[in-house]
N, C-alpha and C positions, 0 to 999 in steps of 0.2 A: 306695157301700158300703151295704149293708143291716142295719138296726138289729136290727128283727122278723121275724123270720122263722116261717112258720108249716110246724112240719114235720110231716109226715104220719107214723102208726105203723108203718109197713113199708117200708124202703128198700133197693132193690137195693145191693149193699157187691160195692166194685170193692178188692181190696187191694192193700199198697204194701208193697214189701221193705224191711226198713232203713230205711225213711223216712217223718217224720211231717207229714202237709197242715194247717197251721193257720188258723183263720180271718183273711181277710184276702189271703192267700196266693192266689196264681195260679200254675198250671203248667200245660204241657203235654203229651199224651200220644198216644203214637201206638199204637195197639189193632192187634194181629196175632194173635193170638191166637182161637181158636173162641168161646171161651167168654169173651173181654173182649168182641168182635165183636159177640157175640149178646146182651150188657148194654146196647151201646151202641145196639144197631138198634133192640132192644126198649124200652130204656128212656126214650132220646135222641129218636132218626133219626126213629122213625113216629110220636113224639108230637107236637102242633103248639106247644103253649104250655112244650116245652123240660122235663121233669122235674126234680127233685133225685135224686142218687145217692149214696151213702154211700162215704168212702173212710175205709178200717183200717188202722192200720198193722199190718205181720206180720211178726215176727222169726225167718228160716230156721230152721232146723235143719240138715239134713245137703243137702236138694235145694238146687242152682244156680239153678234158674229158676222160684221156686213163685211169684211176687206179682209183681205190675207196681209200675216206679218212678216216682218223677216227680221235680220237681224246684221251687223253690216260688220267688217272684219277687222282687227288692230293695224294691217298691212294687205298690200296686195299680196298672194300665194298663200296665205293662212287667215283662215275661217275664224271668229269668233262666235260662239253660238250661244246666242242669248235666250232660246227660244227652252222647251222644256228640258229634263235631264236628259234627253236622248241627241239633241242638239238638233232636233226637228220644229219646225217651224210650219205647223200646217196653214192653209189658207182655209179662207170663209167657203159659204157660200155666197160666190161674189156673182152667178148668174140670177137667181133670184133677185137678190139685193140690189147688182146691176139695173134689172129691167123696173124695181123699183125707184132706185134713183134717175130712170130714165121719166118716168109718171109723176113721181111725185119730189125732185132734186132736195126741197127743203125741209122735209122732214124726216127725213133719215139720218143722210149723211151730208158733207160738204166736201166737193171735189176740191183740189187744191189746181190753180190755172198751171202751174210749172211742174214738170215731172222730169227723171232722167230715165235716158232710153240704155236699154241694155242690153248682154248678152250670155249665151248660154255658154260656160264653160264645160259644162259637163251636166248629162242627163241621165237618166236611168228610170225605168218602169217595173213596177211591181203591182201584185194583187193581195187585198185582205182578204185573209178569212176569217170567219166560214164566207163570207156576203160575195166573195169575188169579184169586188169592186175595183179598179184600175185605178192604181194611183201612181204619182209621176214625184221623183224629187230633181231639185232644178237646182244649180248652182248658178249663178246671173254677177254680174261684174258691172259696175254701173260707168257709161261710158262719157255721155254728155248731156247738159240739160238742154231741154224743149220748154217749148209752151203750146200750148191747147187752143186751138183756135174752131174746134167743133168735135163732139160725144155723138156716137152713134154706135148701134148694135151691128152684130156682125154674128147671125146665131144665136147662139146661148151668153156670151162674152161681147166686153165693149171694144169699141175701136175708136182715135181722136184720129185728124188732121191736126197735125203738129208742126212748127218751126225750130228750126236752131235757132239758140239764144247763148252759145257758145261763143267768146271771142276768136276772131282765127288767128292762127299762128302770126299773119304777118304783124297784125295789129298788138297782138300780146310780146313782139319783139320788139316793139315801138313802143310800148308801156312799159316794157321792163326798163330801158333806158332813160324812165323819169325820175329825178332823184328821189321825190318824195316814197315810189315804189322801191326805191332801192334801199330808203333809210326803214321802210314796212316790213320789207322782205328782210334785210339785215335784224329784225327786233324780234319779229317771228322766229327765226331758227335760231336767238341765245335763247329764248325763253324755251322751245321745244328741243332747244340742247340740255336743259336745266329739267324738265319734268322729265327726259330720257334718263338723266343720272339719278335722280331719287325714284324714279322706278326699279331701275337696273338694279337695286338690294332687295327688291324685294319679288320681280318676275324675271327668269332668265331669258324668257323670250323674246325682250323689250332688242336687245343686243340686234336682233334684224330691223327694228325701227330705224334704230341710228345712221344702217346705211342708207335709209331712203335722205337723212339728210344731204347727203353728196350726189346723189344719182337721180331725185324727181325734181321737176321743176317746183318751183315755190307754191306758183298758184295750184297744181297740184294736190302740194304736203297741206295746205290750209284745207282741202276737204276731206283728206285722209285722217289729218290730227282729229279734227272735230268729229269723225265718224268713231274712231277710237272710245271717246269716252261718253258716260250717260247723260246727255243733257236733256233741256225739255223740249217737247213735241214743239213749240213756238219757235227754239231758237235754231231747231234743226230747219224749220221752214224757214227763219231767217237768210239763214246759212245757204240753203237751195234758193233764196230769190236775188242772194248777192252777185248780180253778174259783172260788176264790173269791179277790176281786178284790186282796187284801192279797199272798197267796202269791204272786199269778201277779205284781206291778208287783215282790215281793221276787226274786223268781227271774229275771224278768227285766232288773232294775236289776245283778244279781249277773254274769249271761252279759254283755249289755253292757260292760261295766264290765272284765271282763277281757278282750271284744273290746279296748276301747282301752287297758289297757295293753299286749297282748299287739303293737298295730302300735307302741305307742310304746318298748318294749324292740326289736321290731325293725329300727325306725328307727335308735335310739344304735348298735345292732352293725354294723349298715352302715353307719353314718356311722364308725364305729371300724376297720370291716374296710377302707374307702375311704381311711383316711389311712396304713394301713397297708400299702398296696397300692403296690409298686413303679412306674414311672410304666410301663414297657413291659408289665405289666401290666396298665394300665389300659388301652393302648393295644389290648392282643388282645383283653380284654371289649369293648372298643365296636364293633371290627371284627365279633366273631362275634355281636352284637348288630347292627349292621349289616347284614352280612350274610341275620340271621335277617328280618330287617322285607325284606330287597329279596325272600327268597325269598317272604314273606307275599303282598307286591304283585305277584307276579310279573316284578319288574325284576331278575332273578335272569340279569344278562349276563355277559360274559365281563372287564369294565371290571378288577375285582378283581385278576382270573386274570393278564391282560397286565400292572399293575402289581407282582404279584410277581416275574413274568419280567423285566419291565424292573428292578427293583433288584439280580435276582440277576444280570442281565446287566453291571451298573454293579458289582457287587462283584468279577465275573471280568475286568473292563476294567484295571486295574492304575492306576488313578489315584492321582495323588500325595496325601498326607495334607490339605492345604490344600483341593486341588480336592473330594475326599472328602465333606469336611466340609459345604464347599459344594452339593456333589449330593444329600447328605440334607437339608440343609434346605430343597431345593427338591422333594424327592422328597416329602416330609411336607405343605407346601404341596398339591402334587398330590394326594394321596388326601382333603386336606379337601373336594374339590372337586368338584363334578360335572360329568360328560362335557358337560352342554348346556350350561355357564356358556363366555363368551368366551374369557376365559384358560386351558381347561384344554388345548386342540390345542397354541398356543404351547409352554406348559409342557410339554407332554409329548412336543413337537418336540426343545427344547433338551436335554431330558433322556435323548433318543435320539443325539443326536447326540454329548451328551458322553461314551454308552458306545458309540459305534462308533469313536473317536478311536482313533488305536495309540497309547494313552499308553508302552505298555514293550514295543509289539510293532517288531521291527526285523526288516528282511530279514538272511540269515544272510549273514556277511562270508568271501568266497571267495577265494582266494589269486588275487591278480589275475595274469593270463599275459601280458609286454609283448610276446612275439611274436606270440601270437595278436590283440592290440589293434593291431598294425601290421600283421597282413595284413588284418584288418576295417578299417581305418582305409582300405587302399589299395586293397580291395575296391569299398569305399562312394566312394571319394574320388579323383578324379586330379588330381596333380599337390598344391598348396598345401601342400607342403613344409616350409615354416619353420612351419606350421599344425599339422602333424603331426608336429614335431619337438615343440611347446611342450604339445600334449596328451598325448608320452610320458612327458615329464618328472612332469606331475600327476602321471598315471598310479604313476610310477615310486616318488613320494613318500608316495602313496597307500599303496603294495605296503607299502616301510618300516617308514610310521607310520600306521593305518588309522582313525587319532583325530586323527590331524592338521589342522587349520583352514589349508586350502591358501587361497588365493584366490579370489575369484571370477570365472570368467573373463566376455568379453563379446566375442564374434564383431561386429567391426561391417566390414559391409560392402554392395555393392549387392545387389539381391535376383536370387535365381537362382545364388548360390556356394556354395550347399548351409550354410550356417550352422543352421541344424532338423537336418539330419540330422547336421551335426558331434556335437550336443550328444547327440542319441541316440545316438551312437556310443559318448558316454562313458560314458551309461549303460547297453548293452552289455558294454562292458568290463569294467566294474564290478559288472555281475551285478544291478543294481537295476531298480528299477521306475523308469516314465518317467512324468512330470506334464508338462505346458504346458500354460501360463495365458500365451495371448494379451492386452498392454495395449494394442494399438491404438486408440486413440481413446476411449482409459477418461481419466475425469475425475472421477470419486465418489473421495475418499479409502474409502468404505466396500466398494469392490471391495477394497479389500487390507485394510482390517483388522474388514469386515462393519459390517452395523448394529447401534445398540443395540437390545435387547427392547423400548424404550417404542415403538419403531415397528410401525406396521400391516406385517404382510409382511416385515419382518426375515428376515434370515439371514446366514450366518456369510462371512468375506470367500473369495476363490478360492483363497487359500495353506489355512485349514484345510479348505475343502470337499475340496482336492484331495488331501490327507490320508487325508481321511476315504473317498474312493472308491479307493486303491491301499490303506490297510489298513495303511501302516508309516509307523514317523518318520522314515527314512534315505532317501528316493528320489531322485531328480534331476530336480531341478524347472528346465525351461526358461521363462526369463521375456521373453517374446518382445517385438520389437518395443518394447523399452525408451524406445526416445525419440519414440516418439510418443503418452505421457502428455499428457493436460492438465492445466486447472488451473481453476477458477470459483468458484461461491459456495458449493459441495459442499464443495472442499478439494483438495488437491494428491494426487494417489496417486503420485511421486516422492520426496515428502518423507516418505510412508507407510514406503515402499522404502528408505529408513535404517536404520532399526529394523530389518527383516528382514534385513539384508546386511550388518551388521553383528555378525559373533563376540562380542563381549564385549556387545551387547544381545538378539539372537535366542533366547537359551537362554531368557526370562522374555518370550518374543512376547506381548504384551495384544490379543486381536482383540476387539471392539467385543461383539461377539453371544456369547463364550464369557463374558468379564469374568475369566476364572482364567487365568493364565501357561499358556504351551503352550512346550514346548523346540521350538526350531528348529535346534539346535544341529550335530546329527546330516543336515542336509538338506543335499544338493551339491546348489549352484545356479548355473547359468550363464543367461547373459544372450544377448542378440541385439540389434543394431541397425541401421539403414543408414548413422547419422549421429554424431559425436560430438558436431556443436558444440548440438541441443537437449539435451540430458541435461544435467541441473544439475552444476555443477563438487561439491558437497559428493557427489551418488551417482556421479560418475565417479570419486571420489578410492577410492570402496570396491570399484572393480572394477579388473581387468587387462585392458587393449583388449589384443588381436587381432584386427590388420587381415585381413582376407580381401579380395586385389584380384581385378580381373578377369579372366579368361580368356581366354590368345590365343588368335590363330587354330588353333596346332596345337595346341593343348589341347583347345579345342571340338572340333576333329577327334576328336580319341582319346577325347574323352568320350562323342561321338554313336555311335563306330560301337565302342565297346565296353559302353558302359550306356545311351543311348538308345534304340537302331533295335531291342535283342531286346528292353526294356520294353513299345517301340510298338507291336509284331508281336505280343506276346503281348496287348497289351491288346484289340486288334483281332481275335485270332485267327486269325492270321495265320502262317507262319513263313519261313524266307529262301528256301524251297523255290519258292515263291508269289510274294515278292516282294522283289529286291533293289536296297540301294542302292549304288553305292560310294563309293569318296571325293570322287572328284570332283564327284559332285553333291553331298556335304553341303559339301564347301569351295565350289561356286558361294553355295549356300544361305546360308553364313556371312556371304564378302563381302558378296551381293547385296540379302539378304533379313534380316539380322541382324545388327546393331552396337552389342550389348549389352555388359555385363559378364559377366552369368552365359549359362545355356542353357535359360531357360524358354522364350523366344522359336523357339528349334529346338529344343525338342522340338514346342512347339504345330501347325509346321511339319511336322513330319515325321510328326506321328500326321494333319496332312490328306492327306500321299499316302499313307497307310496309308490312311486311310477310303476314297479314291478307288478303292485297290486291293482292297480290301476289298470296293466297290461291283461291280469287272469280274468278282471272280470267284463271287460269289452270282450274279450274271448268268449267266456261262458253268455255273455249276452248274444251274444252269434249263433249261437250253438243252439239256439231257441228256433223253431222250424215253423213260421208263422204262416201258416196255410190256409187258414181262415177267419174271420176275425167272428167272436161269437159274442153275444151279452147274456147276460144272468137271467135277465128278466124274458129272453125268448127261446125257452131251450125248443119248443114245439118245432124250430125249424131244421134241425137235423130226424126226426121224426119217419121213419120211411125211406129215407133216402140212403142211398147207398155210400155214403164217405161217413155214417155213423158207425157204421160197421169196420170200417178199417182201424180207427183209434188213434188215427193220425192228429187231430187238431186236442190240443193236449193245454194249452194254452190261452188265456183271455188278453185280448190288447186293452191296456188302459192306458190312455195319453198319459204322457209326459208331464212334469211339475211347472210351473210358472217359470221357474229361475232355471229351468235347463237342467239342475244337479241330481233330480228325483230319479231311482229307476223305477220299472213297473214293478208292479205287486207281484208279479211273479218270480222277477228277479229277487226280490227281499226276500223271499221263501226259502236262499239258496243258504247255504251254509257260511257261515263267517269265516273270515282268512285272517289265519292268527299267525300271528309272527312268531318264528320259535328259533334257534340258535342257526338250526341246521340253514334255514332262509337268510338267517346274515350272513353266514357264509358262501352263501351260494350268488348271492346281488353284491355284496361288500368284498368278497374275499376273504383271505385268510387274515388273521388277527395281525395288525401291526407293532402293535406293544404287546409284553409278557410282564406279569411281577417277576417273574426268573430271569429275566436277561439282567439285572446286577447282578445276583448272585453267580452269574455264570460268566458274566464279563468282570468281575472281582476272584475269580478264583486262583488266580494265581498272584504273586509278591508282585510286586511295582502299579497295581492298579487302586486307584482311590474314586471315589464320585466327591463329586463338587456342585454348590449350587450357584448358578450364573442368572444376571437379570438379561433380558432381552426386550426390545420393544414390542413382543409378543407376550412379553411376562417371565416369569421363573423357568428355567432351565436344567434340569438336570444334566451337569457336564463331567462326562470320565476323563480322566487326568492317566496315561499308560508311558507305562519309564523301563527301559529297559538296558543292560548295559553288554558290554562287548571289550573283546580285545583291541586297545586304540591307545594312543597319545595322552588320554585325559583331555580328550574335547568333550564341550554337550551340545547337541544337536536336538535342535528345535523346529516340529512342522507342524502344521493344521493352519496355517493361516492367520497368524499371531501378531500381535499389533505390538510396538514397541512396549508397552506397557507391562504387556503379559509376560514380553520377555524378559524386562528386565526384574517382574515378580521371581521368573525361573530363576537365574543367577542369584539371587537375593538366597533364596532357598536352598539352589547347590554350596554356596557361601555358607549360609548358617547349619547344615548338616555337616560337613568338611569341618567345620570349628568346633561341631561339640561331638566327632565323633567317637572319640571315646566313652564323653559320657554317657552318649546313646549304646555303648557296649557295638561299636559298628565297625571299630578297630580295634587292638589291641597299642597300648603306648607305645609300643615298638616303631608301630606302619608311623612312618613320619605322611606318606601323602597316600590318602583314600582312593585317588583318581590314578592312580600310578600303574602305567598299561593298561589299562582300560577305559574307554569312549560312553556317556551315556545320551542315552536317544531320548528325549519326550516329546510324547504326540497326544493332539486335543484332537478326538474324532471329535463329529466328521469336516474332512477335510477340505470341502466346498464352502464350506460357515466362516465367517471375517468374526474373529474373536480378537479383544483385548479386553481389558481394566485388572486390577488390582487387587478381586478378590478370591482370587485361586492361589492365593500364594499359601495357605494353611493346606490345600487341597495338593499341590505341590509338595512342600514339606513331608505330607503324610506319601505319600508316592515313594517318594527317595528313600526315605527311611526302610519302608517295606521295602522295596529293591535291594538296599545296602544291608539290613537286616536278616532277607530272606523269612520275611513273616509276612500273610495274606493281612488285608485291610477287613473288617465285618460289611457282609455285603450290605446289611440293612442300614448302615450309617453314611451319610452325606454332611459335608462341610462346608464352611463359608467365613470368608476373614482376609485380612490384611497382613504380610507380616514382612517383619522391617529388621532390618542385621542385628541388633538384639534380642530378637525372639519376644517382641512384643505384638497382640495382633489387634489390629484394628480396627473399629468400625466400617462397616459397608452399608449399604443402601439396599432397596426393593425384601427387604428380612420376608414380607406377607408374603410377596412373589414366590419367593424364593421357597418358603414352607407350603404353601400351596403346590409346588411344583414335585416339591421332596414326595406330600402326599398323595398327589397322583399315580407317582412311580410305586411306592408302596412304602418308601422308606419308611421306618421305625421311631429311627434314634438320626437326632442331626445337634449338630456341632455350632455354634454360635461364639463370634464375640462377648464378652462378659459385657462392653458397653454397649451390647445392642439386644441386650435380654429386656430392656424399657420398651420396646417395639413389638414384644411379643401381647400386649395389649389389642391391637389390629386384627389380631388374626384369631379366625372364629374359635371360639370353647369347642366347638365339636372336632375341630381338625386337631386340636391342642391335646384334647384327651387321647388323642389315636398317636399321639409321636411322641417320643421322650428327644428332651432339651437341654445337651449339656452347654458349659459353659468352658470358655479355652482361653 
């Protein structure tokens, strides 16, 4: 800052609109103008040691743009720029205007007699385009005031004869030492030490002001202070005609002074207006303050926009009051937040999720039709009769009462009985939407009731996801494969499976990852098994088993040659045109090649002679030599020419059918492909089953057939005993579960006891086993066998072995039996004679208390077997 300044008597005078430059003061200016241009090149640009220039202030009259503005700085060394958002401050046309004011002084503008004369701190030139007009920005620092003692032109810009009207140093060192300035000067710097601390919270830049208090001189900071803040065009010109030092520390202590009450009244109102302010209130100011900083920084995304969709989406979702509550305080959580923080994807997952839930959306309930659900029933399904008697009834109670908490039903049977498509039948019938959630081999209790949030990766369990993707609470959800849940250090997902299947608990379902109640109340659910005995006795007690058994033979028949062979032809693209089977080869197929429960195994079957056929007649379609394409209605065009004569185009092209499947008419013409034994065996192989392999695997003593249930259904199991020179051990293989073996022991027990009266000793032999070891084996020896009903099938083994008598190949057995010789009831008896059937058995062997079970099982299978009792 410069103390002395020595100013020359004639200074160019650049003027200022409404605005006064004080010393001390810095602003900047951007020159467009001809006549500021031609001040600055002349006076500035082409002098080398930088001139002084005079700035006036000039208070309009009527003209919009007669003087250039500026705008004056908080501190020396930094700019404040008051002028547009660029911080440019262009000037008038002050040469016009000038030479007006020079003609006409009173009607335009009014000069102001005292001006401070300035300097360039820095300059620079540039040109607009397109016009290529020259323009100058000027940075000027205001040094000392003048006064005007004569206006005159100098060119296109004015020029005054001016005086200093500055005190000089000595005189201002001999004023300082008057008390009265010493007690001004002292009042001035508490009070501009007091507007620097309640500024300093709220601009960090203020902190260089403070030092000017120790380092400018007083009279100085009094036109520094007042250039800082906005006051009026009058008091600025007060302020520039204050020249002596007492006036100017009074008038500037005065402006000060109501600077800081005027922030400190409007501190208390907004501290008044803030406690008055409703809180949603507060909450829109910070938003559109918010928002106003993102558009500043350019982070002006779409973040905002998606969370008012997502809450207006959550307000049209129909959530219950509890869960409500709970969405907005997690909704609130999320806008505190920002996209890049960790938790806000989580958060803004869960809060998607809990508005796509159908909290109140329901499929609409349609008057259910029971005869149209029993021609779908028998459309989809043959045969399982008592199956489709017990799903009318739901049905029927449904019709009724359509709030009615029916049961839950649970299809358990071997796979391939159509148990999947049972349950979509019902939902069908019912008009709902269809869910399955496969449990095979689920072990997480958090498949059924989700993770918590605290986990990485979380989400909801497969009862509300599968909600959430059909879009209603009411659907039919099939829960497959029920018993084969696990169980580990996760948790049980069948003890999950209480809670959901349970009526008086599912209405308040808790899934892990929602945390708020979810109604299940409204969801029909049916179940699937192969097995009953893994399902826990407390989730079997909450279900209704329906057995589904296995398929005879004439069943399979009528289910192959009525819904397999057109599914397989169509799937193949194929039709019966092309390729038929008849009965005969699907009954070889059944005996020979499949002795299942269900017909997955024949259908697998029957789509390989479809491929096969498949394979001959894309062959024969090859085999077709299309050389020219001819049509009916133009034979004249072979006529004369020489390729009629050859006999080569043999042929007519006819497109293709709509659906792809059709062939050409030419093709149909060809011969049909009939399936005959020799074709099974040549795509299939040699026969895997025989009716002869009992009679040939029973031909010698120690062997019996037995019938066993398995989670594929009925089994027919050979029982092979044989004995040897040994100790009197028995030795037991196949892979025998505790159970089985200790049926065997039970069995070598009870022949040893009565062998005499079996004629198997004479009363002599005190011990049957004496020097000799017997061996029993349950082929085949891969298979995990146990239970308790091969113990009849055992008995019958030993005996023959000990007796040297064959068993009848066509008989098979089934039963329990206990060191008394009593035999007991066993379970799967339909399995079990459906299985005997298959093989070819005749004559089978039965508990006397499970001869009431032979009710189940078809009259036609019944008439082909004889049934004794044991």
């Amino acid at each position: 800052m410069v103390d002395a300044v020595e100013l020359p008597s004639r200074l160019a005078v650049l003027p200022f609109r409404n605005r006064v430059l004080l010393p001390g003061a810095i602003v900047r200016i951007r020159c467009t103008s001809p006549s500021s241009v031609k001040l600055v090149e002349h006076e500035l640009w082409q002098k080398e040691d930088k001139g002084l220039i005079g700035v006036l202030p000039v208070k309009d009259g009527q003209a919009a743009d007669t003087t250039s503005t500026a705008s004056p700085v908080l501190f020396p060394g930094g700019i404040a720029d008051l002028g547009d958002r660029n911080g440019n401050i262009s000037s008038g046309s002050s040469s016009d205007i000038q030479q007006q004011i020079i003609k006409h002084p009173q009607d335009l503008v009014q000069w102001h007699k005292r001006g401070v004369a300035a300097r360039a701190l820095h300059l620079s030139r540039g040109m607009e385009k397109p016009s290529g007009r020259v323009t100058y920005t000027v940075v000027l620092e205001g040094l000392c005031r003048f006064s005007v003692q004569e206006m005159n032109t100098k060119g296109s810009y004015n020029t005054a004869r001016v005086s200093h009207l500055d005190t000089m140093k000595a005189e201002i060192d001999q004023a300082e030492k008057d008390p009265e300035v010493l007690v001004l000067s002292r009042q001035f710097k508490v009070i501009a030490g007091e507007l620097i601390s309640v500024l300093e919270q709220k601009q960090k830049t203020v902190g260089r002001i403070k030092v000017l208090l120790d380092t400018v001189p007083t009279y100085r900071l009094a036109d520094i202070f007042v250039a800082i803040f906005e006051v009026s065009f009058e008091e600025q010109l007060a302020m520039l005609d204050a020249v002596d030092l007492k006036v100017r520390l009074t008038k500037a202590t005065e402006l000060v002074n109501r600077q800081l009450q005027t922030i400190r009244v409007a501190e208390k109102i907004s501290q008044k207006v803030e406690g008055q302010l409703s809180k949603s209130q507060k909450e829109f100011l910070l938003r559109q303050q918010m928002r106003a900083i993102k558009e500043e920084l350019g982070d002006n995304d779409d973040d905002e926009d998606d969370v008012v969709a997502l809450e207006r989406k959550m307000q049209n979702a129909g959530m219950p009051s509890i869960v409500w509550k709970h969405a907005q305080r997690e909704l609130r959580r999320l806008r505190k937040m920002q996209p890049q923080q960790p938790g806000y994807s989580s958060s803004r997952s869960y809060l998607e999720l809990l508005a796509d839930l159908p909290w109140q959306i329901s499929s609409e309930e349609h008057k259910i039709d029971l005869r149209a659900a029993k021609e779908r029933l028998d459309r989809a399904h043959f045969g399982l009769g008592k199956v489709k008697n017990r799903i009318i009834e739901y049905l029927a109670v449904r019709k009724l009462k359509p709030d009615a908490r029916g049961p839950v039903l649970c299809f358990v049977g071997p796979p391939g009985v159509g148990k999947t498509s049972l349950a979509s039948s019902i939902a069908g019938a019912l008009d709902k939407k269809f869910v399955r959630i496969s449990l095979g081999g689920v072990k997480d209790e958090a498949d059924i009731r989700g993770h918590r949030r605290t986990y990485i990766g979380s989400m909801p369990g497969r009862l509300i996801e599968g909600l959430k993707r059909v879009g209603v609470n009411n659907p039919v959800i099939l829960l497959d494969e029920v018993d084969k849940t696990g169980s580990d250090v996760r948790g049980d997902p069948a003890s999950a499976l209480l809670e959901v299947l349970d009526p008086e608990q599912n209405k308040t379902f808790n899934d892990h990852y929602l945390n708020v109640p979810f109604d299940l109340s409204k969801v029909v659910f049916v179940a699937t098994a192969n097995r009953v005995q893994p399902i826990p006795p407390a989730l079997l007690d909450r279900m209704e088993v329906i057995e589904l058994p296995g398929y005879t033979p004439a069943e399979k028949l009528r289910i192959a040659m009525c819904h397999l062979i057109p599914r397989v032809l169509d799937q193949h693209g194929l039709t019966s045109r092309y390729l038929q089977i008849s009965e005969s080869v699907v009954e070889i197929i059944i005996q020979r090649y499949t002795r299942e429960a269900g017909v997955r195994n024949l259908e697998r079957h029957l789509a390989s002679l479809a491929r096969a056929a498949a394979v001959k007649v894309a062959e024969r379609e090859q085999s077709f030599r299309l050389t020219k394409e001819i049509h009916s209605d133009t034979p004249s065009l072979l006529e004369g020419s020489s390729l009629a004569d050859t006999g080569e185009i043999e042929v007519e092209v006819v497109p293709m059918g709509v659906n792809g499947h059709e062939i050409s008419r030419a093709l149909e013409s060809t011969e049909i492909l009939v399936v005959d034994e020799s074709m099974i065996e040549k795509v299939l192989g040699p026969p895997k089953f025989d009716d002869r392999e009992a009679a040939e695997r029973v031909s010698t003593p120690g062997v019996a057939v037995g019938l066993v249930w398995t989670a594929f259904g009925g089994e027919v199991q050979f029982v092979e005993a044989t004995a040897m020179v040994g100790k009197g051990d028995m030795h037991l293989t196949g892979q025998l579960g505790d159970v089985i073996k200790e049926s065997a022991q039970i069995a070598l027990t009870w022949v040893r006891a009565r062998a005499a009266e079996l004629r198997l000793a004479t009363a002599s032999e005190v011990n049957l086993m004496e020097s000799r070891d017997i061996h029993i084996h349950f082929p085949a020896g891969a298979v995990p066998k146990d239970g308790p009903s091969a113990g009849v099938t055992l008995v019958t083994a030993l005996v023959s072995l000990l007796g040297k008598k064959n068993v009848r190949a066509d008989t098979a057995m089934t039963g329990e039996m206990t060191l008394r010789g009593l035999v007991l009831p066993v379970g799967g008896i339909k399995d079990k004679i459906l299985a005997a059937h298959r093989c070819g058995i005749k004559r089978i062997i039965l508990p006397e208390r499970n001869v009431k079970d032979l009710v189940e099982v078809p009259a036609a299978v019944l008439l082909k077997v004889e049934v004794e009792q044991s």
